[in-house]
One Martini backbone bead per residue (centre of mass of N, CA, C, O) as a GRO file, in nm:
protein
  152
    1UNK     BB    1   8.973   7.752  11.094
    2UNK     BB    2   9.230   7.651  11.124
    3UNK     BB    3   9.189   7.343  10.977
    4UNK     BB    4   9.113   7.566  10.682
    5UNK     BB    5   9.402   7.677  10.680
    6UNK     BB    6   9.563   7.406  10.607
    7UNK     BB    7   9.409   7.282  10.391
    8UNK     BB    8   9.475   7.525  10.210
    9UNK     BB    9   9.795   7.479  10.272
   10UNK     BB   10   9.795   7.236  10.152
   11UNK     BB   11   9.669   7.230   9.852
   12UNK     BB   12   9.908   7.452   9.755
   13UNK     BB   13  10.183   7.290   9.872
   14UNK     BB   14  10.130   7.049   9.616
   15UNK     BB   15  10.139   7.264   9.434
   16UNK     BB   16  10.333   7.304   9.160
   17UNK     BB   17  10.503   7.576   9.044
   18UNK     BB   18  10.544   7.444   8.732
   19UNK     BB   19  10.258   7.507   8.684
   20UNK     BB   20  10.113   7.643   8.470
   21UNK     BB   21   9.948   7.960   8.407
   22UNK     BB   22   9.857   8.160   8.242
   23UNK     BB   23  10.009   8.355   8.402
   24UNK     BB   24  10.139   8.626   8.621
   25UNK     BB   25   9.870   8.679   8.786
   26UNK     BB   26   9.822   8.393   8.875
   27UNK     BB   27  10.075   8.346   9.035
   28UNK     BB   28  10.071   8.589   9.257
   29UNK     BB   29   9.791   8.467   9.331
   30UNK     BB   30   9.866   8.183   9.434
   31UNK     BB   31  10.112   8.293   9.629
   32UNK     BB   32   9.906   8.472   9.816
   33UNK     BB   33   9.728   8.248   9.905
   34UNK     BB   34   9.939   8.081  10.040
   35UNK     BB   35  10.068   8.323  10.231
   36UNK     BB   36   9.787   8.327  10.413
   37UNK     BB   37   9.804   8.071  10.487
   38UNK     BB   38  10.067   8.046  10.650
   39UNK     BB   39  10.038   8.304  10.850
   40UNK     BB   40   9.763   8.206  10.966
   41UNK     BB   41   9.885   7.934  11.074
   42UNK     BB   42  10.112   8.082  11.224
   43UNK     BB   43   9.929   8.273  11.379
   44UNK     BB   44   9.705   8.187  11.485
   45UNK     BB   45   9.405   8.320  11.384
   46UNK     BB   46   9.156   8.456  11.463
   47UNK     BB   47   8.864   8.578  11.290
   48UNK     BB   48   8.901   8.882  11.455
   49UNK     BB   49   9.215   8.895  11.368
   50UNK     BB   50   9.184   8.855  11.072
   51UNK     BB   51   8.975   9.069  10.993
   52UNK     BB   52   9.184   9.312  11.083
   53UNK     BB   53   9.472   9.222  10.933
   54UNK     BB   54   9.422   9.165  10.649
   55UNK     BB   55   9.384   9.511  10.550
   56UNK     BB   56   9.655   9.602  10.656
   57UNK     BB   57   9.857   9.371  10.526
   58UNK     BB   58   9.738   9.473  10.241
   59UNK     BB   59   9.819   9.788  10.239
   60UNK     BB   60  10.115   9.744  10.290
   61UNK     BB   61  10.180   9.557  10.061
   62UNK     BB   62  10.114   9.733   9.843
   63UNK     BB   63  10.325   9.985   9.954
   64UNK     BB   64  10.570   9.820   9.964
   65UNK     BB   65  10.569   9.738   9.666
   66UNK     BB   66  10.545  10.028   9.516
   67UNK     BB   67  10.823  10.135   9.661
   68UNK     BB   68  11.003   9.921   9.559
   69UNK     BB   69  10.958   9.973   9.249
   70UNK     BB   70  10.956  10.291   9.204
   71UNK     BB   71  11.206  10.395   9.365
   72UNK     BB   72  11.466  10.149   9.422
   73UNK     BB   73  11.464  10.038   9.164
   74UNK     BB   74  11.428  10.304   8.996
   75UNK     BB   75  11.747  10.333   9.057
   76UNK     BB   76  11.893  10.116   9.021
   77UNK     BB   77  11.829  10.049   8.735
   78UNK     BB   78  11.998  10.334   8.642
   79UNK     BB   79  12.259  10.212   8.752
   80UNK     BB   80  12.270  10.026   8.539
   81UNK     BB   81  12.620  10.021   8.369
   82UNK     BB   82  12.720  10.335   8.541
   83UNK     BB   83  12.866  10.258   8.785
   84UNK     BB   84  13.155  10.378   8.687
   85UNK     BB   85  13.079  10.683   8.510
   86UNK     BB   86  12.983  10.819   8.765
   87UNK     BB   87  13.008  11.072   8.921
   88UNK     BB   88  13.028  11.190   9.276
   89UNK     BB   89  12.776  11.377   9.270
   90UNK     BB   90  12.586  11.167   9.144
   91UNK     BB   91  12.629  10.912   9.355
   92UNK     BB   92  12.513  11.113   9.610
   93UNK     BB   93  12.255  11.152   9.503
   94UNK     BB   94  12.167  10.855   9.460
   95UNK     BB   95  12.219  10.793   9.768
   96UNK     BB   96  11.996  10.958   9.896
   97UNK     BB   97  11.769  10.836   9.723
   98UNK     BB   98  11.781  10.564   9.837
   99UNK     BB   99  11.791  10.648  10.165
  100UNK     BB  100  11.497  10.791  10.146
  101UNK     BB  101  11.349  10.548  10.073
  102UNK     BB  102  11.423  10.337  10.279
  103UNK     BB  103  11.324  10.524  10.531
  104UNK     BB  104  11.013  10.493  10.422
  105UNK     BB  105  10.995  10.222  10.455
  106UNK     BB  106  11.026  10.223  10.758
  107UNK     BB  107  10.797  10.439  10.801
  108UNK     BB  108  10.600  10.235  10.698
  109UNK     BB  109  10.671   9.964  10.914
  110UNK     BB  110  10.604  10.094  11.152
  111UNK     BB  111  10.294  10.201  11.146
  112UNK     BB  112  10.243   9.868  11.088
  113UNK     BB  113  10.313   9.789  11.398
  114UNK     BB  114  10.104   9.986  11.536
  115UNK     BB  115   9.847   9.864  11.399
  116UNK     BB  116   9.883   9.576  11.494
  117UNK     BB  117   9.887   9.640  11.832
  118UNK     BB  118   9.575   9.655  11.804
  119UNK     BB  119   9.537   9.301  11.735
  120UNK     BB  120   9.791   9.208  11.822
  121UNK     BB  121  10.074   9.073  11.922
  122UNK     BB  122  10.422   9.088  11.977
  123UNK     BB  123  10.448   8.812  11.921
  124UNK     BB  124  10.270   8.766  11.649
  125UNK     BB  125  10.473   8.978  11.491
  126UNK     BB  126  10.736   8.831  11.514
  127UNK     BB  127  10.605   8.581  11.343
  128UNK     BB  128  10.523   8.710  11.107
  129UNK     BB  129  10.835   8.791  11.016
  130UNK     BB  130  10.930   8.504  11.021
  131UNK     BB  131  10.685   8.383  10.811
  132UNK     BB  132  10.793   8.543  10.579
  133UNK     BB  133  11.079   8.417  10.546
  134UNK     BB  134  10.942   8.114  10.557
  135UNK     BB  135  10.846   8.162  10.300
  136UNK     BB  136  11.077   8.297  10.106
  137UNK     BB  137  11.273   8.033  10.125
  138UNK     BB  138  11.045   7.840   9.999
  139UNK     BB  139  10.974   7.995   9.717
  140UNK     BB  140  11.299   7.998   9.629
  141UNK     BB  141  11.352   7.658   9.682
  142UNK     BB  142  11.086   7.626   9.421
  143UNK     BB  143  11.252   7.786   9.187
  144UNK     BB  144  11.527   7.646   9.174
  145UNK     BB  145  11.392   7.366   9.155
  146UNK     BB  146  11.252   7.405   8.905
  147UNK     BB  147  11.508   7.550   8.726
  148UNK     BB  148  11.676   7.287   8.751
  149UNK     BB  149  11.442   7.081   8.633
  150UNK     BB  150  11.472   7.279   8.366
  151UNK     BB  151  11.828   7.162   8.293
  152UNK     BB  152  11.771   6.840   8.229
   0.00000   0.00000   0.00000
C-alpha cells in the first residue's frame, strides 16, 4: 500500500498546477487526489486505518468547508467596503456572529479528533495537522509560482 501511495503521489506531485483541466470542479479534484496521496503517505496508514479514516476524514471536510463557506465568508463578505460605515451596534452584532461560527468550527474539530482517536494514535493526530499545513504550503507555493510564470 504505501509502495502505490508514493507512486501515486510522485505521478500528481509531477503534474504541474499549470496544466489547465478542463474546470474548477477537475481542478479541485485533481487537488484532493494529491492531498489523500500526501496524508496517506505521511501518516503511513495501514490499509484498515485508511479505510476507516477515511470517510471520517471526508465527513469533516466537507462539514468544515461548507461552515466556513456559507457561515464565515458569508459574514466577511457581508463586511466588505461597509466596515468604515457600520455602527458600533452592527459591528458587535457581527462580531459575536464570526465569534459563534469559530466556536461552531471548533467543535466541529474537537467531534473530529475524538472520532480520530479510535482509529489513529494521537501522535498519527498530530502528524495529520502538521501535514495538512504541509500540503497547503506546497500548494500555495505551487499557485504563486503558477503566477508569477505567467506575469512574464
Amino acid at each position: 500500500m504505501k509502495k502505490l501511495t508514493i507512486l501515486i503521489y510522485l505521478v500528481f506531485i509531477s503534474i504541474p498546477l499549470s496544466a489547465q483541466p478542463n474546470g474548477r470542479k477537475e481542478m479541485k479534484e485533481k487537488i484532493k487526489t494529491m492531498k489523500i496521496a500526501f496524508i496517506t503517505e505521511k501518516l503511513d496508514l495501514s490499509s484498515s486505518e485508511a479505510e476507516k479514516f477515511w470517510p471520517i476524514y471526508n465527513a469533516f471536510d466537507k462539514a468544515q468547508m461548507k461552515l466556513r463557506h456559507e457561515k464565515l465568508r458569508a459574514i466577511k463578505n457581508e463586511l466588505k467596503g461597509q466596515i468604515n460605515t457600520i455602527s458600533e451596534e452592527v459591528a458587535l452584532v457581527k462580531l459575536n456572529e464570526l465569534l459563534a461560527a469559530e466556536a461552531e468550527l471548533n467543535v466541529l474539530k474537537e467531534t473530529f479528533h475524538l472520532e480520530l482517536k479510535n482509529i489513529i494514535s494521537s501522535k498519527k493526530i498530530l502528524c495529520l495537522k502538521i501535514s495538512e499545513e504541509e500540503f497547503n504550503r506546497q500548494m500555495m507555493k505551487r499557485l504563486r509560482s503558477r503566477h508569477k510564470n505567467q506575469k512574464r
